[in-house]
Every structure is written in structure tokens, then in C-alpha cells.
C-alpha positions, 0 to 999 in steps of 0.5 A: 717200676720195679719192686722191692725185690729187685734192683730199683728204677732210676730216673734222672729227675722226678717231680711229686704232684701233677698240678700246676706247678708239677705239670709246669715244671715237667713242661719246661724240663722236657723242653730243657732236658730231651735226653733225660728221663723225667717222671711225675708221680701223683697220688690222685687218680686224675691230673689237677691237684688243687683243681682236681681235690676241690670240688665245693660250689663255685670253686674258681680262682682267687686270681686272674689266669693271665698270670696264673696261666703259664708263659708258654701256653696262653688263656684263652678262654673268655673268663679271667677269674675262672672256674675250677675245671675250666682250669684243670682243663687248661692243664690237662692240654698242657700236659698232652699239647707238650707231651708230658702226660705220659711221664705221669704215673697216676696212683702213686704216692711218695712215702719216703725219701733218703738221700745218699751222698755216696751214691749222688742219688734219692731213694723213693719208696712209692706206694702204689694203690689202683683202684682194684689193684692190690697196694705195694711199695717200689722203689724208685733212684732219683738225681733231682727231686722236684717238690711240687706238692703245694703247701696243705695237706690234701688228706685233712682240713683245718676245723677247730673245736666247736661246743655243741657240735653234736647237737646239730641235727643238719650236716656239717661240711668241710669245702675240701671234702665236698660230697659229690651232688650234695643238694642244698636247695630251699635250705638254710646254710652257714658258712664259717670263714671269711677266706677265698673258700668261703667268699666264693661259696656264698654266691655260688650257692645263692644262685641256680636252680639248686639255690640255698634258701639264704646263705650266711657268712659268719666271720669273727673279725671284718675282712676286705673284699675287692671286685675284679672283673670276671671278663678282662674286655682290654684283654679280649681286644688285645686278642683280636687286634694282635692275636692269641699269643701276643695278646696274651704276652702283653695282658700278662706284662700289663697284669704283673705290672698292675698287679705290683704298683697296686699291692705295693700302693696298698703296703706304702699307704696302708691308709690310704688303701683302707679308704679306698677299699672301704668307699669301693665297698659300700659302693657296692652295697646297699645304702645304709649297710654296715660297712664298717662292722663287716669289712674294715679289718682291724689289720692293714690291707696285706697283712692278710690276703685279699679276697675277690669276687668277680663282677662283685658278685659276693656283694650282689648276693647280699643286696638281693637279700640271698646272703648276709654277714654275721660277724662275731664269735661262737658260742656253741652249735645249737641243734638248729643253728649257731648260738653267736657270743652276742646271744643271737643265733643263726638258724641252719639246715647246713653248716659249712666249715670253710675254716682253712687249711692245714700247712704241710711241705712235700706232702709229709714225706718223711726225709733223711739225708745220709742216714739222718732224719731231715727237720724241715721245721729247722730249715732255711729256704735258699733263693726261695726254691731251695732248703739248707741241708737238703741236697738236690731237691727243688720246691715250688713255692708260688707267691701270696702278695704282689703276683700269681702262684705260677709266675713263680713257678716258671722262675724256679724252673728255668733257675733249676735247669741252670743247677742241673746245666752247671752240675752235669758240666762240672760232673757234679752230683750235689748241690745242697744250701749251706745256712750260716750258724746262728743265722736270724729267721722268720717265718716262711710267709709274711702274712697273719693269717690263721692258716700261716701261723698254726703250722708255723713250727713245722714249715722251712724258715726264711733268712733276714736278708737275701740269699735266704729270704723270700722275694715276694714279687715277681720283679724282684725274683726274677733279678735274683734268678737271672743273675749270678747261678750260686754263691758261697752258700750254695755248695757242690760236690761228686760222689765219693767227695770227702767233703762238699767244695764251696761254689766260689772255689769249685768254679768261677764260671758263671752260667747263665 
């Protein structure tokens, strides 16, 4: 890149993040655009994201990798739920088996973004800081800006305020900021939270030779926990009756089905759905045990995500008496332990904050278009890949019910390289969303967890209706992603234009 100093670089698309959407997309943009030139810019020194951040035991997937997995490049280890570096070696093939591993340029992170329409181009300030090398600023022009950043913030966790948090003599951990061979074994842990995170370190840290003389999960309120298995055996047999690839491609279109009737079942009988979770549940724990106090929530089955254990390994845990669920509130941290709002207190050598996430779009670049600062709070998603008022600027934005994140990931590419198609063959430089004054929003994600509504000020918004609101499935997405390229709310213009000219009168060309 060049410096501040002298002319800036210019690239015909840049992706931020080498994770999994980052290094789907340039995968499928390299194969649509050879002639282009497509960089990826990552901040980590490593490809991964998520994959690469998380490093707490037992860190794995929260979904199966038939789906998770990308449509070109089939899973093919053994494990279905799987292991976090099991995944970030899937992407590191990825990225050098389709020749996009040398379009990443580690070390750099995006700390500014403006667009001009004048130019049909984004200004980039990167920061770039090697280890050992001093840090500078360069500049980097941009015609298409893909947002593959994820949706929390990587430099900070969310942990709320804790009485008596400075009496605690133990350590106090936060998941995503695990030290590096920290030795829990022979204590006593506490874990705070009843997501993914804290679902998957109970058992991971009461096995091994490292194991955790006794691990709690303290949550507030109940929650659902369903077992899947870790090996998908039909798929395995689906692999050696028809081969890698076409196993994979007929476990996946079984999975994305199963997955689709089994969340739409659980969303159209809430309470059949509850039944059924809590009979699986005690099923798979010890006679007698507490079901209804530990895992039947006050809230529908949905209403907040599920969470899974492999080969029901969290309850596992709990039936040899290696963990066990607190469920109440907190009175204060006392200096061995929690004091719970019941009077009863948890001893603890360990406490482990696993209290979530904090929400952030694009990494917290801040934005202007044509010399205005962008609200992000004040945006509206447009076909659940684009913002209203943000020109040439995609994002991927995975799903949180009926599928994997990366199925989506595939569909808001392939959508993309059509714009780009249909802007190149019209000689057009922008295409922006246009939101309708007054329009009715809601907030991004339809679900209640604490993690979506803390930053729901601060996140895009979506419409009541489409284009503007947020498929949640697969099936449905894809309809709306393969039909018709635009509509009237989606706008395009070339440099120097006036003014932007509406889709339906610029061209009546269909692409498809």
C-alpha cells in the first residue's frame, strides 16, 4: 500500500475480516471477478476471526458443519459439531486450495471509511501495526466494500457490574480473553452465563487430565439445552456410498431441511415444543433432578436461541457429579465465592464471566458518505445484506433460527456479484438503498437475548415487510435472492450524476 504521502492504492473490491464469511466471500469473488482485483484486510495476525479469538476450553461450534461449512468446499472430518481449530483449519484450506490466502494482508485494520459520490469510490484509512514494525496509517480507494466483520466486538466483552468483585481472592476470566495454558485443575470454577459459551465450557473443563475439581453453571433464569450428536453416522455413510462431494451436497440439502421443519415446528407449537424439550431433558439426567427449576424457561422455545451439547455431554457432566446448575441471582462476590440472592453461596477457586457479547457492526469503523458522518443506529438493512444510505457497501449477516450463519453468507455473495455484473454493464458506480420517510422498523434480530437487546440502539434497524426485512431462513432468502436483482428502492447512479436514477427507470433489464 502506499502511504499518506502519496497517491493511494486502489482495488476494485475489499473485504474487511478473514473469518468465515471474509474468506467465503473472497472465495466466491475471485472465482466471479479474475480480472479484478480483490483484497482482504484483517486486523489479527492469523486467519479465523472467530476461530482464531476464542481460545477458552472446549471451544467448538454451536452448529453442525454440513451447513456451517461452505457449498464449495465439503466437511469432511468425522466430527459434526466441531472443535474451534478443527474449523480454522478448514479455513485456512479454504483460503490456500482457492488462492485467496495471498489477497489477505494480516495486521491491518480499517479505521475509517468515506465515500464520495463524485469519485464512485470509499477511502480506507488502515492502520497497519506488525509485530515489531512501527505503526502507520495508509490509504487504500475501494468501488465495493464487503463488511465481513461479524457482529461483536473483538477488543471487549460484555460483563456487568458485580458487588464485592474486589474481594474475590480467585481469578476472574472472561471466555473471550482466555489466558493462554491457564490451569484449572483440582479447582473449584463458577461459570456465569447459560449461552453457547458457558454450555460448552462446563463439560470441557470437567474432563482430562487438567480437569476442574467441580464446575458450576450459575444462570439467572432456566434455559433449553438439546442434544445433537457430535458424529452425523447417516452422513458418514452418505460419504462412502456416494462420495466426498455428493455426500456432502445431499447431508447438507437433508440438514437445511431438518433444520427448517424442526425450528418452524418448535415457533408453530411452542407448546408442544416445550414438552418435548423438557421430556428429552430429563431423560438425559439423573432421576429425580430438577428439570423444571434448571431448564424450562419462562420464554418459548426460539424466543432466545437454543443451545447444544454434543452426545449430551453437558448433561453427562452433571450425572457423574462433575458440574452442577445454580440457578438464581447474585448477591455479591464474596472472597471465596458467590453469595446467590437465595442466601447460599458458591465456593470458587475460579470465576468464569461467560456473560456474552457486545454488539458492534463493521468493527466500529467510523463512516461518512459525502462528507456526512453515517448513523448506523438510523439505518435500515435492505435485502438483509445492504444498508439504506450506505453506498457500495455489502455486510454478512448469518442467521440465528432456522440455518447455519454461512448459508447465508453464500446467498449475499452470489446477490453481490450480480450488483457488481449489472453496475459494471450499465457503467454505474453506486448503488445505495433508499428507506421510505416514516417507514415502521424493529429492531435487527427477533430474538431477547441480553446480547441483542443491550446494543439495540446502536445496530442497523430492520423494515415490517420486505425488501427491508430480515429473512430468517434459508429457503425464504434464497427465493428473494434469485429473483428480480432490484427494485425501486434500490438506486444507481455514475460519477458526476446530479442525482441518483431510480432502478426501475435507469433499466428494465432483468439480471440474473
Amino acid at each position: 500500500m502506499a502511504g499518506n504521502d502519496a497517491r493511494p492504492e486502489a482495488a476494485d473490491i475489499v473485504i474487511i475480516g478473514a473469518g468465515v464469511s471474509g474468506v467465503g466471500s473472497a472465495c466466491y469473488l475471485r472465482e466471479a471477478f479474475p480480472g479484478k482485483k480483490i483484497v482482504v484486510l484483517e486486523g489479527r495476525g492469523r486467519i479465523g476471526g472467530t476461530w482464531d479469538l476464542f481460545r477458552y476450553p472446549g471451544v467448538r461450534s454451536d452448529s453442525e458443519l454440513h451447513t456451517y461449512g461452505y457449498q464449495f468446499k465439503p466437511w469432511s472430518h468425522e466430527h459434526a459439531i466441531a472443535d474451534g481449530h478443527l474449523i480454522r483449519e478448514y479455513l485456512e484450506e479454504t483460503a490456500a486450495e482457492h488462492r485467496v490466502d495471498d489477497l489477505i494482508r494480516y495486521h491491518h485494520q480499517v479505521v475509517s471509511a468515506d465515500w464520495s459520490s463524485a469519485e464512485g469510490a470509499w477511502t480506507l484509512q488502515v492502520r497497519t501495526e506488525a509485530p515489531g514494525q512501527k505503526p502507520t496509517t495508509v490509504s487504500l480507494k475501494a468501488k465495493w466494500v464487503c463488511g465481513a466483520t461479524g457482529y461483536y466486538r473483538y477488543d471487549e466483552g460484555f460483563t456487568p457490574s458485580f458487588n464485592g468483585r474486589e474481594d474475590f481472592e480467585g481469578d476472574i476470566l472472561h471466555p473471550q480473553f482466555w489466558p493462554e495454558d491457564y490451569d484449572y485443575a483440582g479447582k473449584k470454577v463458577v461459570v456465569i452465563g447459560s449461552g453457547a459459551t458457558a454450555v460448552t465450557m462446563v463439560p470441557a473443563m470437567t474432563t482430562g487430565p487438567r480437569a476442574a475439581e467441580h464446575v458450576t453453571m450459575l444462570q439467572r433464569t432456566p434455559t433449553y439445552i438439546m442434544t445433537l450428536p457430535r458424529i452425523d453416522k447417516f452422513s458418514r455413510a452418505l460419504y462412502r456410498i456416494l462420495g466426498l462431494r455428493r455426500g456432502y451436497a445431499v447431508t447438507r440439502f437433508k440438514n437445511v431441511w431438518r433444520d427448517f421443519f424442526f425450528v418452524g415446528y418448535m415457533l408453530r407449537f411452542p407448546n408442544s415444543g416445550r414438552k418435548l424439550m423438557r421430556s428429552l431433558t430429563k431423560k438425559a439426567l439423573p432421576k429425580g433432578y430438577a428439570v423444571d427449576t434448571h431448564f424450562n424457561p419462562p420464554y418459548k422455545p426460539w424466543e432466545q436461541r437454543l443451545c447444544m451439547t454434543p452426545d449430551g455431554d453437558f448433561f453427562k457432566a452433571i450425572s457423574a457429579g462433575k458440574a452442577s446448575v445454580a440457578t438464581d441471582t447474585i448477591e455479591r462476590f464474596t472472597k471465596s465465592g458467590i453469595l446467590l440472592s437465595s442466601g447460599e453461596e458458591i465456593p470458587a477457586d475460579v470465576i468464569v464471566t461467560a456473560t456474552g457479547l457486545n454488539m458492534r457492526m463493521f468493527g466500529g469503523i467510523p463512516q461518512t458518505v459525502d462528507g456526512r458522518k453515517l448513523d448506523l443506529g438510523s439505518c435500515v438493512t435492505y435485502r438483509g445484506m445492504l444498508l439504506s444510505g450506505l453506498p457500495n457497501w455489502s455486510f454478512a449477516f448469518g442467521y440465528t433460527k432456522y440455518s447455519s450463519w454461512t448459508l447465508k453468507v453464500g446467498l449475499t455473495v452470489q446477490y453481490v456479484i450480480r450488483l457488481i455484473r449489472h453496475l459494471d454493464a450499465h457503467g454505474y458506480t453506486k448503488a445505495v438503498p433508499v428507506a421510505e420517510p416514516g417507514m415502521a422498523t424493529e429492531p435487527l434480530l427477533d430474538l431477547n437475548a441480553g446480547y441483542v437487546t443491550r446494543n439495540a440502539d446502536s445496530m442497523p434497524k430492520q423494515g415490517t415487510r420486505l425488501p427491508w426485512r430480515m429473512l430468517t431462513s434459508y429457503q425464504a432468502d434464497k427465493r428473494l435472492l434469485n429473483g428480480p436483482l432490484y427494485d425501486d428502492h434500490l438506486q444507481f447512479s455514475s460519477a458526476g450524476d446530479r442525482q441518483a436514477a431510480g432502478a426501475a427507470s435507469a433499466s428494465k433489464e432483468q439480471v440474473r
